[in-house]
VOGU-3710 file (C-alpha; in Angstrom, 3 decimals, decimal comma):
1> xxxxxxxxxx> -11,382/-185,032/19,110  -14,761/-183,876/19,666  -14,806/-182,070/23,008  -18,130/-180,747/24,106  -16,991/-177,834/26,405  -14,572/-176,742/23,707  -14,676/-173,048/23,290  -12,861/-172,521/20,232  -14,682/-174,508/17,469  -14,623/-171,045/15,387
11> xxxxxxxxxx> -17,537/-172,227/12,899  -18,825/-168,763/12,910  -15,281/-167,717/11,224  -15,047/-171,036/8,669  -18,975/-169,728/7,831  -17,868/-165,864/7,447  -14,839/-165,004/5,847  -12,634/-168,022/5,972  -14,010/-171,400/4,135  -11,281/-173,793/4,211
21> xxxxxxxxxx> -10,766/-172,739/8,065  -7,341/-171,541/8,370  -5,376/-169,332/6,352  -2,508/-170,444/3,821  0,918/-171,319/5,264  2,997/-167,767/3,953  -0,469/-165,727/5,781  0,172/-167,775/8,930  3,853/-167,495/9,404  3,681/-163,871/8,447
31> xxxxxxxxxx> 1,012/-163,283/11,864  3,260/-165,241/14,280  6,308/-163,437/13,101  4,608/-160,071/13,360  2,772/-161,088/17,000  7,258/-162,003/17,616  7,971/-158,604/16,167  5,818/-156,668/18,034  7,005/-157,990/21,235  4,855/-160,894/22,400
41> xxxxxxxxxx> 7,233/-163,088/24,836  5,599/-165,983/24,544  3,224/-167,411/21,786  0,774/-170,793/22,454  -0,361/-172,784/19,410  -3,537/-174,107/20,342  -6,460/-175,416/18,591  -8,586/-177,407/18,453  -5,479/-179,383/17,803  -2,460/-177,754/16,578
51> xxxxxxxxxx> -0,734/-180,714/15,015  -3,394/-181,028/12,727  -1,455/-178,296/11,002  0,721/-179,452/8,792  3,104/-176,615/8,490  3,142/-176,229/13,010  6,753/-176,901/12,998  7,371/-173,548/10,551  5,056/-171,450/13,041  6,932/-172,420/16,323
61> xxxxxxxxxx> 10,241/-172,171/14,963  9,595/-168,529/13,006  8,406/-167,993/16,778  11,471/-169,028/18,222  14,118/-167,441/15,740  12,203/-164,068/16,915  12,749/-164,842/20,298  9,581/-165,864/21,603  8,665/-168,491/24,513  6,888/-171,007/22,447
71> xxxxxxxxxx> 4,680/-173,463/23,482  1,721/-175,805/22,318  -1,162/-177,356/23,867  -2,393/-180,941/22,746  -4,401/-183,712/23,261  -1,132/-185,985/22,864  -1,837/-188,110/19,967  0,704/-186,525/17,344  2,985/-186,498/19,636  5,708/-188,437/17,749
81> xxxxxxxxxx> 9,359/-189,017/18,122  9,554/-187,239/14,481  7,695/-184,374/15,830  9,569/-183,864/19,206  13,288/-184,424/17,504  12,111/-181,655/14,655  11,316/-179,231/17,117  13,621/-179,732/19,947  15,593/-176,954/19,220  12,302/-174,464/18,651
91> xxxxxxxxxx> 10,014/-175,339/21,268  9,946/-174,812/24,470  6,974/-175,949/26,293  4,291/-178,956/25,922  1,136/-178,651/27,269  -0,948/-182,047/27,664  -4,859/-181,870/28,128  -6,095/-184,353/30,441  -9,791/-184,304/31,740  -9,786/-187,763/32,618
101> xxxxxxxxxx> -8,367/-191,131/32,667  -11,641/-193,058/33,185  -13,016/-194,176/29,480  -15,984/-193,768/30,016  -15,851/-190,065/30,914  -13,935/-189,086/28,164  -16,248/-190,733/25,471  -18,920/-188,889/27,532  -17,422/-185,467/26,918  -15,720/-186,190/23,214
111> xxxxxxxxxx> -12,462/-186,240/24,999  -11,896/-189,040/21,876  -10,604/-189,298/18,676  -13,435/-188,871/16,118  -15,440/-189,033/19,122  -15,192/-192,713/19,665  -11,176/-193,463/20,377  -9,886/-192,796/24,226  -6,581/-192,102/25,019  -5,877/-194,447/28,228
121> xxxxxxxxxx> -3,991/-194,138/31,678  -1,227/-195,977/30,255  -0,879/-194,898/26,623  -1,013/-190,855/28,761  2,048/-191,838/30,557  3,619/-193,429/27,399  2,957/-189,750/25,720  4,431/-188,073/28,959  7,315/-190,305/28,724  8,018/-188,870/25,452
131> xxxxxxxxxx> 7,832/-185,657/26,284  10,622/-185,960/29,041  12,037/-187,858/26,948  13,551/-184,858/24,868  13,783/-182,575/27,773  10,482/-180,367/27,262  9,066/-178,493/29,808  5,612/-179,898/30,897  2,225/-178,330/31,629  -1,327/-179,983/31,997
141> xxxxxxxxxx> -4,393/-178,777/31,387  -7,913/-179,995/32,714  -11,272/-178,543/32,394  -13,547/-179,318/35,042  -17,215/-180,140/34,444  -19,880/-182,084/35,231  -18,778/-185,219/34,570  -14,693/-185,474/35,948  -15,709/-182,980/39,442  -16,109/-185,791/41,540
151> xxxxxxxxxx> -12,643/-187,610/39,878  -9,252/-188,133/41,193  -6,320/-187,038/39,131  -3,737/-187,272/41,559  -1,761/-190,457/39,770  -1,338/-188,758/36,814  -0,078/-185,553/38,173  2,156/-187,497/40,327  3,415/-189,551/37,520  3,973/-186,565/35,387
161> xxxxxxxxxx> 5,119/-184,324/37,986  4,566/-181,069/35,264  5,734/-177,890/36,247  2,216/-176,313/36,076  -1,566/-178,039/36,443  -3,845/-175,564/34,862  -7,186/-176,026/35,853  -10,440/-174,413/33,771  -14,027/-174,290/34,819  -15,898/-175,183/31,700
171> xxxxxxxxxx> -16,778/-171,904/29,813  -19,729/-171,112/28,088  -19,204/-169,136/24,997  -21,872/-168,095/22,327  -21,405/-169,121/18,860  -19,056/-171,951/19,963  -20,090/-174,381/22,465  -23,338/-173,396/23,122  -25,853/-176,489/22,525  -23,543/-179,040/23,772
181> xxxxxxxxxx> -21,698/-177,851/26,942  -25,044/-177,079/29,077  -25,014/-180,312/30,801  -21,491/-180,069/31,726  -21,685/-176,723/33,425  -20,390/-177,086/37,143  -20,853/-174,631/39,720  -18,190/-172,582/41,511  -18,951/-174,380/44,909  -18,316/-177,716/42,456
191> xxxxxxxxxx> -15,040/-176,216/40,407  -13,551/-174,946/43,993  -14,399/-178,888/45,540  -11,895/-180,484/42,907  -9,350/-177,797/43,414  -9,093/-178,366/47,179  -9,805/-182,364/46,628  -5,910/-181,890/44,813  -4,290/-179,153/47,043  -2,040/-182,068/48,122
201> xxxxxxxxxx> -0,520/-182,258/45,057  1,331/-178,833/45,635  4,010/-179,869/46,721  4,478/-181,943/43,190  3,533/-178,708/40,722  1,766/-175,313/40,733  -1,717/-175,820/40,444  -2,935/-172,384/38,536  -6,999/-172,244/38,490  -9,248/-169,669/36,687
211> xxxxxxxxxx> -12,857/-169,416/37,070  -15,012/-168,543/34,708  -14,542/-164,997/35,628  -10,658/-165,214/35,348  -10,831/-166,660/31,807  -12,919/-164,152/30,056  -11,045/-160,660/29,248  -7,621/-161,888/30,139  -6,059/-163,486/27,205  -4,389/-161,785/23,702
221> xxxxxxxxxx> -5,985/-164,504/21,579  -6,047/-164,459/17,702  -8,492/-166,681/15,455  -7,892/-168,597/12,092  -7,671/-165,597/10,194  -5,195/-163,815/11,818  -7,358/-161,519/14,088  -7,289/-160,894/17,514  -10,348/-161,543/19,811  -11,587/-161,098/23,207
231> xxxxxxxxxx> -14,617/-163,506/25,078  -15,435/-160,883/27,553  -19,005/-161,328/27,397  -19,249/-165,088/26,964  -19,077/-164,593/22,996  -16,040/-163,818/20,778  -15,603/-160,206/18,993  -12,813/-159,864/16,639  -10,761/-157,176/15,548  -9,385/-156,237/12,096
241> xxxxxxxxxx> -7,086/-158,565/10,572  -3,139/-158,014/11,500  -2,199/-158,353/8,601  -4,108/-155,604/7,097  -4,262/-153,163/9,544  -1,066/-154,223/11,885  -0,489/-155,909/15,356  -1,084/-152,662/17,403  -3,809/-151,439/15,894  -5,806/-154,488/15,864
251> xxxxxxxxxx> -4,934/-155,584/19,337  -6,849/-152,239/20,393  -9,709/-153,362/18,775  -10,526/-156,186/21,583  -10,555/-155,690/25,417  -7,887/-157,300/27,422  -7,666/-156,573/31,317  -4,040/-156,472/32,375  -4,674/-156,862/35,759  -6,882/-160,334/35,503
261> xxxxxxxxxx> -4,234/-160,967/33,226  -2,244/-160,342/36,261  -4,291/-161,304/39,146  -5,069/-164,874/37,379  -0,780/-165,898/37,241  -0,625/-164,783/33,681  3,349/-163,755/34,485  5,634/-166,862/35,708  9,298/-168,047/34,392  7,702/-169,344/31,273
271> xxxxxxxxxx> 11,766/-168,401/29,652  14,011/-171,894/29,960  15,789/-170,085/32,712  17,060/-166,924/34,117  20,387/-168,072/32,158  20,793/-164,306/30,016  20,203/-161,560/32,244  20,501/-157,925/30,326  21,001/-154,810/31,911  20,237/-151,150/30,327
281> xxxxxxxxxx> 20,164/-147,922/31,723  21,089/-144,638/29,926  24,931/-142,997/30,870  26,098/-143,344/34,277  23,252/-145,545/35,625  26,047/-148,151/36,622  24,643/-150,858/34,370  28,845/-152,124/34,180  29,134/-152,265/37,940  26,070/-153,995/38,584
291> xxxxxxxxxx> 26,102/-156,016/36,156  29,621/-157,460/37,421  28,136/-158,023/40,774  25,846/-159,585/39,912  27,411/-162,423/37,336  29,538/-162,315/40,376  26,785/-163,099/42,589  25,251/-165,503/40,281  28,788/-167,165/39,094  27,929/-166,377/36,092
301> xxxxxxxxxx> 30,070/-164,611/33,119  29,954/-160,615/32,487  29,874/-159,048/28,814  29,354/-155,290/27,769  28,862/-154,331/24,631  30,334/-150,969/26,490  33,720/-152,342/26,128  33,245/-153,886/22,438  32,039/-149,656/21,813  35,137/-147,988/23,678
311> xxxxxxxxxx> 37,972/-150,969/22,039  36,142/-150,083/18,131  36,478/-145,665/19,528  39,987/-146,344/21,099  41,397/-148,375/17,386  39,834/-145,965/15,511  41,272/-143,308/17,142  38,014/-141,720/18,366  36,019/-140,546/21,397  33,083/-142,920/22,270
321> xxxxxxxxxx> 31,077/-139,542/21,604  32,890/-139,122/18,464  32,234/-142,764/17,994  28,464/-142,650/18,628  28,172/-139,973/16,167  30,080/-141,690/13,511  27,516/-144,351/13,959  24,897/-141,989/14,039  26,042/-140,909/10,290  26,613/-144,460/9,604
331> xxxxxxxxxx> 23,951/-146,959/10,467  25,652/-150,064/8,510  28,021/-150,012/11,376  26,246/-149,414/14,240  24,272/-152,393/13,119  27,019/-154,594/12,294  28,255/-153,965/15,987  24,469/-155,079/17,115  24,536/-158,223/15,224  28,107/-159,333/15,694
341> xxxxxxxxxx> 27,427/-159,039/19,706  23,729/-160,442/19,984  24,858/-163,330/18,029  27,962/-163,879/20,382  25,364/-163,477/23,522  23,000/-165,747/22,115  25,476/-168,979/21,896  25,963/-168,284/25,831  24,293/-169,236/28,646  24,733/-168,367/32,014
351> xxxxxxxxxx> 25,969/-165,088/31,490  24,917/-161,204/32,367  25,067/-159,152/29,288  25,213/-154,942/29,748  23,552/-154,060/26,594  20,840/-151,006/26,104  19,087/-153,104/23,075  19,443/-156,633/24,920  15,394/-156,192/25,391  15,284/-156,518/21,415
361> xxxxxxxxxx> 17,979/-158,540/20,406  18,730/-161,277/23,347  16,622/-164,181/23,085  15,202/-165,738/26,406  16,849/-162,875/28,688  15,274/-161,375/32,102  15,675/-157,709/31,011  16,286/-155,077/33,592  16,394/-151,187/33,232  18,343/-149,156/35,579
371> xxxxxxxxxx> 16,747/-146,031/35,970  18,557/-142,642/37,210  18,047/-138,993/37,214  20,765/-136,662/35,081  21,444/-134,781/38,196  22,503/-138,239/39,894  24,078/-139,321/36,907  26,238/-136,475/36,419  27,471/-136,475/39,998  28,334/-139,719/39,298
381> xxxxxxxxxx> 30,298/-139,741/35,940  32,143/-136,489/37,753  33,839/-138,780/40,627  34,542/-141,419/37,891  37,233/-140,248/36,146  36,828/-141,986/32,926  38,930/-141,357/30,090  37,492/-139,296/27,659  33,570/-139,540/29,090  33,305/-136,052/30,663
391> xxxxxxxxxx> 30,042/-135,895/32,426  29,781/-132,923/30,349  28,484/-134,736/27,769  25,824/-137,153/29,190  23,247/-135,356/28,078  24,626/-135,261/24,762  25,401/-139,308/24,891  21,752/-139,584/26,038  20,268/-138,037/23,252  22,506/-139,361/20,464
401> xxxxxxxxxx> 21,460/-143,011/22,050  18,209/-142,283/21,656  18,077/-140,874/18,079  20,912/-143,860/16,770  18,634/-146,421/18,067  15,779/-144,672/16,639  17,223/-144,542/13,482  18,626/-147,990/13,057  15,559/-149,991/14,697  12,538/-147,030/15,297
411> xxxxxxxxxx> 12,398/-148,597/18,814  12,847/-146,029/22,151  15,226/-148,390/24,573  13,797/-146,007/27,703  10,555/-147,259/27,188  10,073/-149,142/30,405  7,602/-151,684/29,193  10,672/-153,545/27,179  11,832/-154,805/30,945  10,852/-157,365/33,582
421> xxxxxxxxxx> 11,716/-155,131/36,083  13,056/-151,295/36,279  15,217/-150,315/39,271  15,307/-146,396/40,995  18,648/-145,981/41,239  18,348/-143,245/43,331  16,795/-145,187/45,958  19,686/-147,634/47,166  22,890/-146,936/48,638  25,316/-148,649/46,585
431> xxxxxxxxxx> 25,586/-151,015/43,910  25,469/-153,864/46,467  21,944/-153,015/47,420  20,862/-152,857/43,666  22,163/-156,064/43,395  20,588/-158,077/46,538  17,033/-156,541/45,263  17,871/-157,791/41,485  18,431/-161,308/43,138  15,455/-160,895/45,483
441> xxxxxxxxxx> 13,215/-160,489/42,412  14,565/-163,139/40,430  14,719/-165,645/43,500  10,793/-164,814/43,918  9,853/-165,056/39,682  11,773/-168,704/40,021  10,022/-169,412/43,315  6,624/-169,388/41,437  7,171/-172,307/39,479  8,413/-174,872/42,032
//
């Protein structure tokens, strides 16, 4: 298509470094498994149009296998049976753009193919048809401007009935749109008119709208080339590419706000479901306990790698601190343990998994850390009266954690930006309490997508 307002043309990148205007197929699956690696929950193909790339289906599903949210945004037309029953299994969300459903707007604003080809009201519901078809989850996108402000898209949401409505003010950027979108520029008076014109339709999605304001500075976005880039002052900068210099280092090259990421509904239940829950904690932190209560409390089912660890000590005729330190020595088993586990979590649903590395290795999970003091823990493990876990030792079990984990998978599992949410211990009563507040937060995350 040939939209005007579009901000991500990227000629100044096909001019600089990259000719044919993407990079070659190994280049791009190696970024979006590296973005997976790093720890990027959920990854949006985007274009332009993303099923103009022939090799899309390879990119969402080397998303997926590294357990990332994936989803795409389109203008609809590729949308094929082929296409949806090949990646059924890989990806997660569809995102429709829809400006209009009047003709003559959308030839107005390029909202065509090749500029000349509309997609109308009825072939739109044919495509959203499709999608539901096959059970994907459904967004919508719409970018207000000058020429759809005054327009009512209220029989298309209701027909589609997505679980989000995103709606953009068109955004000027230099170097991209800049020549064609200054006649479509609305003001903020106009962009907040069509929001409230469809505030009746909240009670059939989430409407989510960003200003010009919230746009810029609050995305991770990465280019053709496999570079990250920020539009905070109306123009794109770019960092090193990722695959030279890494994902960390180059995402520090651009400036991302994490609150407007915040403040703009950047976080919702983007995850299928809450239906893999993982608790961690280090020793004593009652991450077995709650985590009972709670599949309890959720009828869901309970499984601890804990007891997988203590059966493997007890046949082998060890300790479980004998045991950590004979994986310690040994990685090959430690790891086997890891995958044999993950790989039994992963084929359930429903279920509440107490697991320190579920973070890493549990696809689609709401991760939770439960965080205690030694002093609290020790008291703790002392009025236990497990066998053979002397609260002697927690320190020792703490630090052996640490340095196996480090070992095996150079990752620190007490970091507390692996989790959704982190619980002080030390500041209920009993397990019970921990509990109602887990299912307080997850009732309110869930909450914010009806």
């Amino acid at each position: 298509m040939r939209c005007k307002f579009c901000f991500a043309t990227f000629q100044d990148v096909k001019k600089s470094i990259l000719p044919k205007g993407h990079l070659p197929k190994e280049e791009s699956i190696k970024v979006v498994q590296s973005l997976s690696d790093f720890g990027f929950d959920k990854i949006t193909f985007v274009g332009g149009e993303p099923t103009l790339c022939p090799w899309l289906s390879e990119l969402i599903q080397t998303a997926k296998l590294a357990g990332s949210t994936t989803m795409i945004v389109t203008n609809g037309t590729n949308l094929t049976e082929k296409f949806l029953k090949e990646n059924i299994n890989f990806l997660d969300w569809i995102t429709i753009s829809i400006d209009s459903v009047a003709d003559e707007t959308n030839l107005r604003i390029g909202r065509a193919i090749s500029g000349k080809k509309v997609i109308s009201l009825v072939e739109y519901k044919r495509i959203i048809d499709l999608v539901k078809k096959y059970n994907y989850r459904l967004k919508i996108n719409t970018v207000v401007c000058s020429e759809n402000k005054h327009e009512d898209l209220s029989e298309i949401i209701e027909y589609s009935k997505p679980e989000r409505w995103k709606i953009f003010q068109a955004l000027p950027v230099l170097g991209q749109n800049d020549g064609k979108i200054d006649s479509l520029l609305v003001s903020s008076d106009d962009f907040q008119n069509f929001i409230e014109s469809h505030q009746h339709l909240n009670s059939v999605t989430t409407i989510v709208s960003e200003n010009n304001c919230e746009m810029t500075g609050s995305y991770a976005m990465v280019d053709p080339a496999g570079r990250f880039f920020d539009n905070e002052s109306h123009e794109h900068r770019y960092s090193d590419s990722i695959l030279k210099v890494g994902v960390e280092k180059a995402f520090y090259h651009v400036r991302i706000d994490e609150q407007k990421f915040i403040d703009r509904g950047g976080i919702y239940n983007w995850s299928s479901s809450f239906n893999r829950i993982t608790i961690s904690g280090e020793v004593a932190s009652g991450k077995s306990t709650v985590g009972q209560l709670l599949a309890k409390s959720l009828n869901y089912e309970f499984v601890s790698i804990g007891n997988k660890t203590r059966s493997k000590a007890e046949f082998l005729g060890k300790t479980i601190v004998e045991f950590q330190q004979m994986c310690l020595n040994n990685q090959s088993l430690d790891m086997e343990l890891d995958k044999e586990f993950s790989n039994e979590c992963n084929s359930r649903k429903n279920v509440v998994i107490d697991y320190r590395l579920g973070y890493k290795f549990i696809n689609n999970a709401f991760n939770i850390f439960l965080d205690i003091d030694e002093k609290t823990a020790k008291n703790r493990l002392k009025h236990a009266n497990r066998n053979n876990e002397s609260y002697h030792t927690i320190s020792k079990r703490n630090k052996l954690f640490k340095i196996q984990f480090k070992n095996a998978y150079s990752i620190n599992y007490t970091d507390r930006f692996n989790y959704q949410l982190v619980v002080k211990v030390e500041q209920f009563e009993t397990p019970e309490e921990i509990v109602n507040h887990i299912l307080n937060r997850l009732n309110i995350l869930q909450d914010e997508t009806v």
